[in-house]
Backbone as numpy.savetxt, mean C-alpha at the origin, in Angstrom:
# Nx Ny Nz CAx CAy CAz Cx Cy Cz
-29.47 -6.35 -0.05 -28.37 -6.03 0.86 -27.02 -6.35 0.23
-26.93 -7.67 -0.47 -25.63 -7.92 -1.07 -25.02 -6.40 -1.92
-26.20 -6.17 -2.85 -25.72 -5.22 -3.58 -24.58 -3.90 -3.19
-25.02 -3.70 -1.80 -24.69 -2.56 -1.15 -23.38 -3.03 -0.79
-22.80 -4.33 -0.75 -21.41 -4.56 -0.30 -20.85 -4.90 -1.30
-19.26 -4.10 -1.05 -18.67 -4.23 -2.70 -17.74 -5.70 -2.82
-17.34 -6.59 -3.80 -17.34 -8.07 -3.96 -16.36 -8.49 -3.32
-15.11 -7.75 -2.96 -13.92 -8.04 -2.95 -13.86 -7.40 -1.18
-15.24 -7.35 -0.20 -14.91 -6.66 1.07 -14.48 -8.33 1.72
-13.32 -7.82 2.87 -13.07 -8.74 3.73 -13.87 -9.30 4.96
-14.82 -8.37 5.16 -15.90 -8.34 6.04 -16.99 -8.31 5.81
-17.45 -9.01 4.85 -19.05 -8.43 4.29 -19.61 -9.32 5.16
-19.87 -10.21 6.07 -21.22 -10.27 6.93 -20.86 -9.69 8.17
-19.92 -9.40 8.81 -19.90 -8.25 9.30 -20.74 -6.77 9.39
-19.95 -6.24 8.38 -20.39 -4.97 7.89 -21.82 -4.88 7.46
-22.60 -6.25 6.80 -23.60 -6.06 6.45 -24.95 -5.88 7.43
-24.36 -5.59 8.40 -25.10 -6.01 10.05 -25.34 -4.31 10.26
-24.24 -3.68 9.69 -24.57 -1.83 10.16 -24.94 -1.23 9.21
-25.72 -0.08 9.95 -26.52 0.88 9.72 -26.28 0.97 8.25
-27.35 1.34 7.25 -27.05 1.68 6.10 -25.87 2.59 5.37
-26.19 4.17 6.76 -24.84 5.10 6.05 -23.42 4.79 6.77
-23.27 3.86 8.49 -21.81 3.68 8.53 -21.70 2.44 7.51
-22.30 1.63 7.15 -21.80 0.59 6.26 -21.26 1.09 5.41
-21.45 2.18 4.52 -21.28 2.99 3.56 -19.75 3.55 3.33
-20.01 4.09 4.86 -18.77 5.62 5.43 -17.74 3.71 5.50
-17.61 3.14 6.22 -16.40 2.22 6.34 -16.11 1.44 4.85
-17.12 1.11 3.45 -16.36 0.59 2.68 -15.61 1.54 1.90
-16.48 3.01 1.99 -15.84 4.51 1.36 -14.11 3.85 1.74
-13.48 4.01 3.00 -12.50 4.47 3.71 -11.79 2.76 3.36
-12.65 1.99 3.04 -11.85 0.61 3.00 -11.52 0.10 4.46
-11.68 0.25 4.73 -12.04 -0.41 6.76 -12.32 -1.43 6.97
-13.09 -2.19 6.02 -14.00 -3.84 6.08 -12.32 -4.42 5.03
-11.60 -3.39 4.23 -10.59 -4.67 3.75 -8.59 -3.79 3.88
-8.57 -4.68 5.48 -6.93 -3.66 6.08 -6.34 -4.01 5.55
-6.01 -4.99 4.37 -4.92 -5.06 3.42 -4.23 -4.05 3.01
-5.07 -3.00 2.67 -4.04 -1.64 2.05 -3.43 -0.77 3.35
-4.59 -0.47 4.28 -3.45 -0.39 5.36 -2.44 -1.44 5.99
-2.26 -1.97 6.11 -1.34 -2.87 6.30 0.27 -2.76 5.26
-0.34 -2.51 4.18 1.01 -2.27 3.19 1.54 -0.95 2.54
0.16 -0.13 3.55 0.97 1.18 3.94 1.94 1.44 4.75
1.62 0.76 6.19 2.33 1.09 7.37 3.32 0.05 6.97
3.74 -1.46 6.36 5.12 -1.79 7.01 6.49 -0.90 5.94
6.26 0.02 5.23 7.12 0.53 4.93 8.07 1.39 5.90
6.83 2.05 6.92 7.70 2.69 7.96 7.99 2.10 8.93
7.60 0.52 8.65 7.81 0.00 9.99 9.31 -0.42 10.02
9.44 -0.94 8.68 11.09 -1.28 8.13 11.43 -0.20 8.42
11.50 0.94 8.20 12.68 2.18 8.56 12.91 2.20 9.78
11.55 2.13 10.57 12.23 2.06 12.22 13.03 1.48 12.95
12.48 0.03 12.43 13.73 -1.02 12.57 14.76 -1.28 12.12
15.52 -0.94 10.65 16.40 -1.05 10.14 16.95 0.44 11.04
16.46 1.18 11.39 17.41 2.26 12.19 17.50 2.00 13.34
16.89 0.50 13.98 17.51 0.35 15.05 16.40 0.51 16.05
15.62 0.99 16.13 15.04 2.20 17.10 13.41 1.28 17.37
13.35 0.08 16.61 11.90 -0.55 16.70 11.92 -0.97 18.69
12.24 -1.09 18.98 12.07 -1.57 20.84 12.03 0.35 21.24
13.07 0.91 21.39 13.09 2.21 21.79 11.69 2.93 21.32
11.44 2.78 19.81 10.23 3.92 19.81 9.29 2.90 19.39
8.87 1.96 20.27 7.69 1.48 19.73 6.64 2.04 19.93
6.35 3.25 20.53 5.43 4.16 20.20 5.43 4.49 18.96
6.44 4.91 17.74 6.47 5.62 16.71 5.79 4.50 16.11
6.02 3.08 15.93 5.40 2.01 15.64 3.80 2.01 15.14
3.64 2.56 16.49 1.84 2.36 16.79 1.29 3.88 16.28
1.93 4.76 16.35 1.44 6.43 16.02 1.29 6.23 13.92
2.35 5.32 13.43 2.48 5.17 12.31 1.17 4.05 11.56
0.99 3.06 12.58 -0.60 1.97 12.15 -1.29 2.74 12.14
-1.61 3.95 13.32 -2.69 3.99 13.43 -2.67 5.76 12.07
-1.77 6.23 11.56 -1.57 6.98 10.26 -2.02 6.14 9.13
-1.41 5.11 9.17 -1.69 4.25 7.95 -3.06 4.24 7.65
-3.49 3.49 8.69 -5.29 2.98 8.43 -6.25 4.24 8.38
-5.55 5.83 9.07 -6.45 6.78 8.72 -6.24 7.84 7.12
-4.64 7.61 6.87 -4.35 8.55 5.02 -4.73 7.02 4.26
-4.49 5.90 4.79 -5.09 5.24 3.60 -6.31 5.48 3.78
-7.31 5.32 4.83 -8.87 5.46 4.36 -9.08 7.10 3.61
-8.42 7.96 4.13 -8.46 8.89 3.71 -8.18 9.03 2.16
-7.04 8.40 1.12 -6.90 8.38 0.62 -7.56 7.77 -0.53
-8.58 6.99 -0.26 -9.32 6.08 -0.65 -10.60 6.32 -1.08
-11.31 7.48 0.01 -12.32 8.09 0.14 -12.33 9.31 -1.54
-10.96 9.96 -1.36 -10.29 10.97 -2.35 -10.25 10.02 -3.95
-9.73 9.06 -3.82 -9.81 8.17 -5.03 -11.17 7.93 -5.83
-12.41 7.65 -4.77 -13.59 7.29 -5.26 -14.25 8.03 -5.67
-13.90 9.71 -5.39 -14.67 10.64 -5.46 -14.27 10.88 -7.02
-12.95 10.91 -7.04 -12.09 11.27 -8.75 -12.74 10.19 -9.38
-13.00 8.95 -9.30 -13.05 8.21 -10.05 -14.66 7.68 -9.89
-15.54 8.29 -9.35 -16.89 7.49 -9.48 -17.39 7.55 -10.93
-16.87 8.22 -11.85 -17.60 7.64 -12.78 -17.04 6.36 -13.70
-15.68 6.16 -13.64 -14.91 4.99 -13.66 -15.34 3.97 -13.29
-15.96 4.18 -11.96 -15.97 2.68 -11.07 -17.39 2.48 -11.14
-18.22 2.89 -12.29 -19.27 2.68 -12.38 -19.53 1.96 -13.42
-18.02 1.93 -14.15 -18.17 0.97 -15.74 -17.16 -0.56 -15.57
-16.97 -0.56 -14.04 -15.91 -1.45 -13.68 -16.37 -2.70 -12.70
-16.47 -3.86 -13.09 -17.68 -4.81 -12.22 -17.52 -5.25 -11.08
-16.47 -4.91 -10.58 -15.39 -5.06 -8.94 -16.31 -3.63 -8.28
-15.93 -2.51 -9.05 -16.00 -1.34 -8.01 -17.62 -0.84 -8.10
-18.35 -1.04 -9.04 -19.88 -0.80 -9.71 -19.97 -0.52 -8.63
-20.20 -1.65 -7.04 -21.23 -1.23 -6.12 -20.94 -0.28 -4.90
-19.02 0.50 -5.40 -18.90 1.06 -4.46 -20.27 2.69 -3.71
-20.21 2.65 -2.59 -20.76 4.43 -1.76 -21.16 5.16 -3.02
-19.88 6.12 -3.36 -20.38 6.95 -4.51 -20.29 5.99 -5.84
-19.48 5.67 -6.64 -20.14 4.62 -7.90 -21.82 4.17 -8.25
-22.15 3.84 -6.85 -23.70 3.54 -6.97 -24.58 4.48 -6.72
-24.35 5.81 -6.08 -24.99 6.51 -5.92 -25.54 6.49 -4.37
-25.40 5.65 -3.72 -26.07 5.62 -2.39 -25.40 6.40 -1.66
-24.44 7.06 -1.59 -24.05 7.60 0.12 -23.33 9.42 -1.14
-24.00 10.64 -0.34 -23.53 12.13 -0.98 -22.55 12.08 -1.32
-22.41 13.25 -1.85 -20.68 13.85 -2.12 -20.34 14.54 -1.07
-21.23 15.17 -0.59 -21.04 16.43 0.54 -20.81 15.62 1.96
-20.82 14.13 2.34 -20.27 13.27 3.32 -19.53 12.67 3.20
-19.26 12.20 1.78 -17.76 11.87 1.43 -16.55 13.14 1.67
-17.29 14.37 1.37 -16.08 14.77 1.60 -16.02 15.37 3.04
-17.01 15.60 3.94 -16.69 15.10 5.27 -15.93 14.81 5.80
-16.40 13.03 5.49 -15.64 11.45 6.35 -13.88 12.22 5.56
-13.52 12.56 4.38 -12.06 12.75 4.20 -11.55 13.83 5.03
-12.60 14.68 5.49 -11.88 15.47 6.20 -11.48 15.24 7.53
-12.37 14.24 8.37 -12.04 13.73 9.47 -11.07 12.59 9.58
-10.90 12.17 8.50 -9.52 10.57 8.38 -8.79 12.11 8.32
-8.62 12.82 7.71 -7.26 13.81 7.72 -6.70 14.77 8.34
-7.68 14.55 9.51 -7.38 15.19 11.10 -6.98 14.30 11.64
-7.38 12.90 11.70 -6.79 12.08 12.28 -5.24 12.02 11.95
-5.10 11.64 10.67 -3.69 11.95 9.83 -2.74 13.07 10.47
-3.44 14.37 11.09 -2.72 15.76 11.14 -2.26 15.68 13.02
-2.93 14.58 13.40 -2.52 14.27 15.20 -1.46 13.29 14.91
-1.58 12.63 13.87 -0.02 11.98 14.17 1.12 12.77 13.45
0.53 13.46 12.33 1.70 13.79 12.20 2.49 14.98 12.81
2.01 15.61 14.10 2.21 16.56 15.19 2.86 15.65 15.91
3.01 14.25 16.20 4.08 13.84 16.98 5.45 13.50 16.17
5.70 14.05 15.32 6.79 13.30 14.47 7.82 14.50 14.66
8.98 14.02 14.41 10.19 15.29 14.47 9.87 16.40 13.32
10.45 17.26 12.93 10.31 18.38 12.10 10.82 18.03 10.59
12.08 17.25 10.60 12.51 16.84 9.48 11.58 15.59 8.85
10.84 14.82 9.95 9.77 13.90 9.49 8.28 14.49 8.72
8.02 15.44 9.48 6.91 16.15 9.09 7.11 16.90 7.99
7.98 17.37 7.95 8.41 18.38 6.54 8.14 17.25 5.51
8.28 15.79 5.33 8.74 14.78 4.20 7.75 14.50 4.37
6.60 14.61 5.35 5.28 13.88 5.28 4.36 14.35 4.57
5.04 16.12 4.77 4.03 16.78 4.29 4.09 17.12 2.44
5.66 16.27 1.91 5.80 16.49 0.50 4.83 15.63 -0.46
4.47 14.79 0.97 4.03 13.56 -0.20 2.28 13.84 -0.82
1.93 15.13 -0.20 0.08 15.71 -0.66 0.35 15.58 -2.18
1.27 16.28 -2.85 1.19 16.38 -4.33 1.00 15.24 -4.56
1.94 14.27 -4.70 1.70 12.86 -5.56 0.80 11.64 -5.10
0.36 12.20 -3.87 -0.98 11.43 -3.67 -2.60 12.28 -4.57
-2.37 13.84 -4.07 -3.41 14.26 -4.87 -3.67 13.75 -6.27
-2.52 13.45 -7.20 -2.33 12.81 -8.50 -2.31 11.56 -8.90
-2.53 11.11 -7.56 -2.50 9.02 -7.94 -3.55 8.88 -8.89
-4.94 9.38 -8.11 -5.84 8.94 -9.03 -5.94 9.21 -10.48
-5.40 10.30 -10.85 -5.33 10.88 -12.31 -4.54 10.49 -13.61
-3.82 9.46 -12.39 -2.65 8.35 -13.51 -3.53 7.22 -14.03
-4.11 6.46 -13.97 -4.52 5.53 -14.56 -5.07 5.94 -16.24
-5.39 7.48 -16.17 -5.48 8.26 -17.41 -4.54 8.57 -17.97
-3.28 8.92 -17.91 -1.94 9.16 -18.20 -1.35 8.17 -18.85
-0.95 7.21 -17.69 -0.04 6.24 -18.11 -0.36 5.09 -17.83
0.21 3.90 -18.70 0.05 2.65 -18.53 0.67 1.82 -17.45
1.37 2.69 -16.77 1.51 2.60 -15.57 1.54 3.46 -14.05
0.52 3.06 -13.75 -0.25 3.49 -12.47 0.32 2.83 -11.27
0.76 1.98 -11.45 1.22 1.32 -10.14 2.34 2.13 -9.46
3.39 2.36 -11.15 4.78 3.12 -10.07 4.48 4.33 -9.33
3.62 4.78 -9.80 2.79 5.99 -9.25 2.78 5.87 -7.71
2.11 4.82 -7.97 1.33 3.96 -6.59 2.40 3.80 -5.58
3.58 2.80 -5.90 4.73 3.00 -5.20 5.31 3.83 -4.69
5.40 5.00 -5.34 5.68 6.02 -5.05 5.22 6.30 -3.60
3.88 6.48 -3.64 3.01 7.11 -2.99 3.17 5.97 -1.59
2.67 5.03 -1.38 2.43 3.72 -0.70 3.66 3.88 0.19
5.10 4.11 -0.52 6.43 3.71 0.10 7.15 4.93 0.78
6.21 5.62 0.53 6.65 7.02 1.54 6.78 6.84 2.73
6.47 6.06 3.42 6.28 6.05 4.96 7.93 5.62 5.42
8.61 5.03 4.33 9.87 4.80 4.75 10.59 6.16 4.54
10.16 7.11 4.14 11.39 8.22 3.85 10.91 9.05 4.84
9.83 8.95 5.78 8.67 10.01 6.80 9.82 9.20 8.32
9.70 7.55 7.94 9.67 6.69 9.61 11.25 7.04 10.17
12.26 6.84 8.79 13.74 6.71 9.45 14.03 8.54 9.72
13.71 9.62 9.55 14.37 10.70 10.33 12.85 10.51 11.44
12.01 10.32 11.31 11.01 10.36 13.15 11.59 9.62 14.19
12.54 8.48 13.42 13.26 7.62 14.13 14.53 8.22 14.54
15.20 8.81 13.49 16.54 8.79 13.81 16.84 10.44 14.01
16.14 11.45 13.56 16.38 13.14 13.45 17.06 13.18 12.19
17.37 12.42 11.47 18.01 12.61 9.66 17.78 11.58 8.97
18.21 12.36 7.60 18.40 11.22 6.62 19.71 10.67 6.53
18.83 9.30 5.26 20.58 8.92 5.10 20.23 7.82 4.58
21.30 7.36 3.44 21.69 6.12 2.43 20.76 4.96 2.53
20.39 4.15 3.61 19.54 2.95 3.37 18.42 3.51 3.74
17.83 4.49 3.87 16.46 4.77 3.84 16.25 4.94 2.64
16.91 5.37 1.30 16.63 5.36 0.05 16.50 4.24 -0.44
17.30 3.61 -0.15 17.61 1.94 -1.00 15.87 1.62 -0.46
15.93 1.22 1.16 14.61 0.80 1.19 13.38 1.21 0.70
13.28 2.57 0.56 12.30 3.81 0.05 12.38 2.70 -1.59
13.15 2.61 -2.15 13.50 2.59 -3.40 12.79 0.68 -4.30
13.03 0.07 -3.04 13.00 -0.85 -2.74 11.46 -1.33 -3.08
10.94 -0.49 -1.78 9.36 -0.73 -1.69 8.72 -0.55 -3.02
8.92 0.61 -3.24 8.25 0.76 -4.84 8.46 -0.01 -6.05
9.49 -0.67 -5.95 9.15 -2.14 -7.28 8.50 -3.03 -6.33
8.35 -3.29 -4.89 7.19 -4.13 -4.61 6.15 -3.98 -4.24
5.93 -2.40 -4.73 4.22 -2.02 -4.63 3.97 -2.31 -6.24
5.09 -2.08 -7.32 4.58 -2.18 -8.59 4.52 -4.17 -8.95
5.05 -4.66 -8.38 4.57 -5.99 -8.41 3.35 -6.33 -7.79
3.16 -6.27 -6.53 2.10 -6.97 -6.09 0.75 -6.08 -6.82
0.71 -4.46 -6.75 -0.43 -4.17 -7.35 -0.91 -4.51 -9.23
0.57 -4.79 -9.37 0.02 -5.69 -10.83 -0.62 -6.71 -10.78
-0.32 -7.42 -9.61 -1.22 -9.15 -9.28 -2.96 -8.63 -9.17
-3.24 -7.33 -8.52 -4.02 -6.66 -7.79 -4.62 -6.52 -9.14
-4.38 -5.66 -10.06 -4.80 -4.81 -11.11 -5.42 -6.30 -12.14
-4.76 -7.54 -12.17 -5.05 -8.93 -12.84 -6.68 -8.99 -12.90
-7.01 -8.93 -11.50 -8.47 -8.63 -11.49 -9.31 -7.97 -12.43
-9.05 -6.62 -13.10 -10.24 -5.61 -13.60 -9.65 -5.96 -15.33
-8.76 -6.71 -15.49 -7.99 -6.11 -16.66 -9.19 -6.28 -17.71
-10.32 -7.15 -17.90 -11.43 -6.96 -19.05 -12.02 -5.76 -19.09
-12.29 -5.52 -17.79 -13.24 -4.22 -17.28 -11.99 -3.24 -17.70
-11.44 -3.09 -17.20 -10.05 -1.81 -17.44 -9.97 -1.40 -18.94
-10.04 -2.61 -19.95 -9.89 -2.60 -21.44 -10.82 -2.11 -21.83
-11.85 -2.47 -21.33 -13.70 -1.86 -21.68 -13.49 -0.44 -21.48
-13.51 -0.21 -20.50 -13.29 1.45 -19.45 -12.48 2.49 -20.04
-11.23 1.66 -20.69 -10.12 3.04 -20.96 -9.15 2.77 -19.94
-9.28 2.27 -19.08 -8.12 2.46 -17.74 -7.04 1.44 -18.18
-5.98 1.98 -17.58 -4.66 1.70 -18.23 -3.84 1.10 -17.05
-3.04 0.05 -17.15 -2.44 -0.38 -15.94 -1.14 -1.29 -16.43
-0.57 -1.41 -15.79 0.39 -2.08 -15.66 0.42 -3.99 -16.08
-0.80 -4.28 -15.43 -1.62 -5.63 -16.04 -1.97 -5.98 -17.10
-2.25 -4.40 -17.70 -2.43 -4.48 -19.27 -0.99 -4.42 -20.12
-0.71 -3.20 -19.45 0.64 -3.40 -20.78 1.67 -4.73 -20.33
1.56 -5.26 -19.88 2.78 -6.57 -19.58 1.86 -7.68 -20.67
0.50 -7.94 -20.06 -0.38 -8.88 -20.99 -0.04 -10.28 -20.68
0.47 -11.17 -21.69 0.29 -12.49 -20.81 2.10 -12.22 -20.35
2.78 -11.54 -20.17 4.08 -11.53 -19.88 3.66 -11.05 -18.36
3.03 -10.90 -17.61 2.74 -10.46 -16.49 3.55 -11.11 -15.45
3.70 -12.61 -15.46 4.16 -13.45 -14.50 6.01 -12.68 -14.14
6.01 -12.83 -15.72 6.88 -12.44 -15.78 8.14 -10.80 -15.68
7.15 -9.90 -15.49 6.71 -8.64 -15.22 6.86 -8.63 -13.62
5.62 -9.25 -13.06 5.96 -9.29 -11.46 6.89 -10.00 -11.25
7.68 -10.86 -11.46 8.65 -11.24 -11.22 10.18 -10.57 -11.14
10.51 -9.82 -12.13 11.21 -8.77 -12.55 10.87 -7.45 -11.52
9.93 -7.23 -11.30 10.13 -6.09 -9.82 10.19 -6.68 -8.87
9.85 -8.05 -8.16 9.90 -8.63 -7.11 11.64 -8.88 -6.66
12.15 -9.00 -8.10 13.44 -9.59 -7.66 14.52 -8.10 -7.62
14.18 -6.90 -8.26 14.21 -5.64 -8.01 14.33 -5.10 -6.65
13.25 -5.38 -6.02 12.88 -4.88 -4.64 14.02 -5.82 -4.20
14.42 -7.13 -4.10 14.90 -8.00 -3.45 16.64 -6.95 -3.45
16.96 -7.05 -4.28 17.91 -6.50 -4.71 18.93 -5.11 -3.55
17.14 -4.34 -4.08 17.41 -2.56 -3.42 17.58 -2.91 -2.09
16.54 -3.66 -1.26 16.49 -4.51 0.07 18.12 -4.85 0.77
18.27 -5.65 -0.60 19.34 -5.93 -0.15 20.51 -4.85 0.38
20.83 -4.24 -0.71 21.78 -2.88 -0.53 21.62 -1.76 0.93
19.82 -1.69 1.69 20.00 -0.95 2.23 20.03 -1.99 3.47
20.16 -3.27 3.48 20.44 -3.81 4.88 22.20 -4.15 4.81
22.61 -4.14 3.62 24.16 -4.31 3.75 24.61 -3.06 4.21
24.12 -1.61 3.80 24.68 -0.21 4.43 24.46 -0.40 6.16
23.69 -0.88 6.24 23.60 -1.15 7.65 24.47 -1.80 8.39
24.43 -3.07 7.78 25.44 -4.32 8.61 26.20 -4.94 7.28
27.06 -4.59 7.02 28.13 -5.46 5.95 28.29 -6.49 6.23
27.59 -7.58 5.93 27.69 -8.83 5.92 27.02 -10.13 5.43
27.42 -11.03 4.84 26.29 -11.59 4.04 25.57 -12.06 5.06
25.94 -12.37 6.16 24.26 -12.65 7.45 23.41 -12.52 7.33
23.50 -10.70 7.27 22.51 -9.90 7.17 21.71 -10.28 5.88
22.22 -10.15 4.79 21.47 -10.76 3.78 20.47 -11.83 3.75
21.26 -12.79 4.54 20.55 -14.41 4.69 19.56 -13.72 5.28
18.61 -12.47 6.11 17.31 -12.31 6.49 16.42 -12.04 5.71
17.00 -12.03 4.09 16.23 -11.91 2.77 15.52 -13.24 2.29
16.37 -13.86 2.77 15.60 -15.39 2.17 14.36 -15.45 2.36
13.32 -15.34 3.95 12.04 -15.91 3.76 11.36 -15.02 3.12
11.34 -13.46 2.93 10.66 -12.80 1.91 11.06 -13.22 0.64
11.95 -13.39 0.36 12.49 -13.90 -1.25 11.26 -15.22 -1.52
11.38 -16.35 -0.39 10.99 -17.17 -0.99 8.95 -17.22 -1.16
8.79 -16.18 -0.16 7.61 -15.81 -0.22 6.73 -15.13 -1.20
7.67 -14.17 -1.90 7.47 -14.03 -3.53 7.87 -14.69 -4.15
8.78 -15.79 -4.38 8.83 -16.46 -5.14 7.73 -17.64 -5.72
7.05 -17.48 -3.99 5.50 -18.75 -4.35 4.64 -17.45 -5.08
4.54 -16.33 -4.89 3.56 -15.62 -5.72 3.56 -15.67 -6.91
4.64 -15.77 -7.40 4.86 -15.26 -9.22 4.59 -16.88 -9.42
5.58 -17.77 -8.56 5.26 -19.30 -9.51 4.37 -20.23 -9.50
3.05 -19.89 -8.55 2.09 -20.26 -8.61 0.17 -19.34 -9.63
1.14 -18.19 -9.45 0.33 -17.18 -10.08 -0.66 -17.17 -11.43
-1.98 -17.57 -11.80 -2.87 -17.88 -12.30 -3.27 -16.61 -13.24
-2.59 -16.00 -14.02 -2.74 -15.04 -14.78 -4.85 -14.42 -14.84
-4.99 -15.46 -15.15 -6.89 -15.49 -15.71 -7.83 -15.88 -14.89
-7.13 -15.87 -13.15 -8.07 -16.39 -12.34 -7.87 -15.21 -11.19
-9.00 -14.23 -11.08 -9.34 -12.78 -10.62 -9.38 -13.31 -9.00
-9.74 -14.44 -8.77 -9.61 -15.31 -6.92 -8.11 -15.08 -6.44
-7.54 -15.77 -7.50 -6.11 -16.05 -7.37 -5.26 -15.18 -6.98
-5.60 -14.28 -7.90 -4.64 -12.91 -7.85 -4.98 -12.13 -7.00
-6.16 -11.96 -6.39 -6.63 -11.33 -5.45 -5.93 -11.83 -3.83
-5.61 -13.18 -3.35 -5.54 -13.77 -2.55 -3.71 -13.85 -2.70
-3.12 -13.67 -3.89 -1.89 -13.18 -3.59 -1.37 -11.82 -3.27
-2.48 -10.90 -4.20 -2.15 -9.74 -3.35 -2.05 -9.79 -2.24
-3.36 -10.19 -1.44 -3.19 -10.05 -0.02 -2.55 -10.89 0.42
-1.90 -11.67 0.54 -0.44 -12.31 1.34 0.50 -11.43 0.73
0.75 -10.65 0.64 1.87 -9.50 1.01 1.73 -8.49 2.17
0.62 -8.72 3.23 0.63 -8.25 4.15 1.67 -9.56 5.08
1.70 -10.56 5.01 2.73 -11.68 4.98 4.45 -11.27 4.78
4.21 -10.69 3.78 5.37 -10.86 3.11 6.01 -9.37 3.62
5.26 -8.43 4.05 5.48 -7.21 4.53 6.42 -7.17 5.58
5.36 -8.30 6.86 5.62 -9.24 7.96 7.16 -9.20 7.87
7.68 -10.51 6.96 8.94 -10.84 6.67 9.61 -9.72 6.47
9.62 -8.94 6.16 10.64 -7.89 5.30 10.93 -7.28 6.98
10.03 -6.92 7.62 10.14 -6.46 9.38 10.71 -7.10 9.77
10.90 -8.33 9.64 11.60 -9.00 10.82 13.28 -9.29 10.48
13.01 -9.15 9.24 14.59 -9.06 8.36 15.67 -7.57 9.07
14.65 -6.47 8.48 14.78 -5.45 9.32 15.54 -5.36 10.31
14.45 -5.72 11.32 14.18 -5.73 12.79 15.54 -6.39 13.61
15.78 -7.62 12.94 17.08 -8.94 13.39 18.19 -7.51 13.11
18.82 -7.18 11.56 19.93 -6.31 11.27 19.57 -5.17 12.08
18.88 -4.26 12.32 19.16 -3.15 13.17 19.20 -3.08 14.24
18.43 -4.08 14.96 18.92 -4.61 16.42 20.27 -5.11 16.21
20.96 -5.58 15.69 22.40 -6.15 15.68 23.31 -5.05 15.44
22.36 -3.84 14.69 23.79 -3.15 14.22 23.51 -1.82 15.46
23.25 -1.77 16.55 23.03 -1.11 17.19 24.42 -0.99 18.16
């Protein structure tokens, strides 16, 4: 039974309790570990709030979690399929659905088609200028997976992709664009390329074995120092799109507890210990937290 659950699930005695093929269909979609949804959705959660609009549309709030947890499983499902023969030479992913061979192709691609109906009901409640931007982002998700072959960095890719929800949330919020939705848009993506470097720390023997190329690799033991340098990046862009908002260093001072919350990541950060890095990734659903409420304080004020 262990075998069948992959090492790194958040729920494995849970999950290990169901049926052989939903056990399967939920680690496919990543469901047993909401970390990645979670750091899908607070990108749009910051746009809502930095536009002010988090109390008014806290519906858009909840229409956007519940997007997150279905294009990320969705997205996830699409990843494993490109990459099962990858994750079959990789000792983290070996025991994923398809990697191991236990669960079809022809239900994998199913279960993606039903996370992407789910995906297609929320994004029917969003304004027109939201949906149009939701709908740009198919290309460079179709291509996430195909980067780790490309380039030695996969993560910005990743950012890319991950931090869209801020350029989708502020016109669903507001009916347009405009200046600090970029900064924040801009923002997110050096702190998807930090934390998923902490993330990527994990496979880097397996990755070297494999061919796969990452961001973990090319930094090497400069890594600390690497995530550090986009963390303080993001801090930066952050900054700029809550000053377009509210000119004032106040506003700024709502940077501090995320600041100092990456700051325990990088300076406690264990380069060669795959626990470590794993358990900082996920406290950036934490740190996500913070960045909302930073948000949340300036656009309620600048209302």
């Amino acid at each position: 039974m262990s075998d069948a659950i992959v090492p790194d699930s958040e729920h494995g005695g849970g999950i290990a309790r169901l049926p052989a093929m939903l056990r399967d269909l939920v680690q496919l979609a990543r469901l047993d570990r909401p970390i990645g949804a979670w750091l899908l959705f607070w990108p749009g959660a910051w746009a809502i709030a930095l536009a002010g609009q988090a109390v008014a549309r806290w519906d858009l709030l909840l229409w956007f979690a519940l997007g997150a947890v279905a294009m990320r499983g969705a997205g996830c499902v699409y990843n494993d399929i490109v990459d099962r023969d990858l994750d079959k030479r990789v000792a983290r992913t070996a025991a994923r659905p398809l990697a191991s061979g236990r669960l079809p192709m022809k239900l994998a691609w199913g279960w993606l088609v039903a996370l992407s109906l789910v995906g297609l009901v929320v994004l029917l409640q969003l304004e027109r200028t939201a949906q149009i931007v939701a709908l740009a982002s198919l290309a460079p998700v179709a291509a996430y997976p195909f980067m780790k072959r490309i380039t030695w960095w996969p993560q910005a890719w990743l950012g890319i992709v991950f931090s869209w929800a801020a350029l989708v949330a502020w016109p669903a919020a507001t009916g347009a664009l405009a200046a600090p939705m970029a900064w924040l848009y801009a923002g997110s993506i050096a702190w998807v390329i930090g934390y998923d470097t902490i993330y990527a720390l994990q496979d880097i023997e397996d990755d070297a074995l494999a061919g796969v190329k990452s961001s973990a690799r090319a930094l090497g033991a400069h890594a600390r120092g690497g995530v550090a340098g986009f963390y303080g990046a993001a801090l930066v862009l952050w900054g700029v799109a809550l000053w377009q908002v509210r000119p004032e260093l106040l506003a700024l001072a709502g940077l501090l507890p995320i600041a100092a919350h990456l700051g325990w990541q990088v300076i406690g950060l264990r380069r060669k210990d795959p626990e470590d890095a794993l358990a900082r990734f996920r406290s950036n659903r934490f740190a996500g937290l913070l960045m909302f409420l930073a948000c949340l304080v300036v656009g309620t004020a600048s209302i």
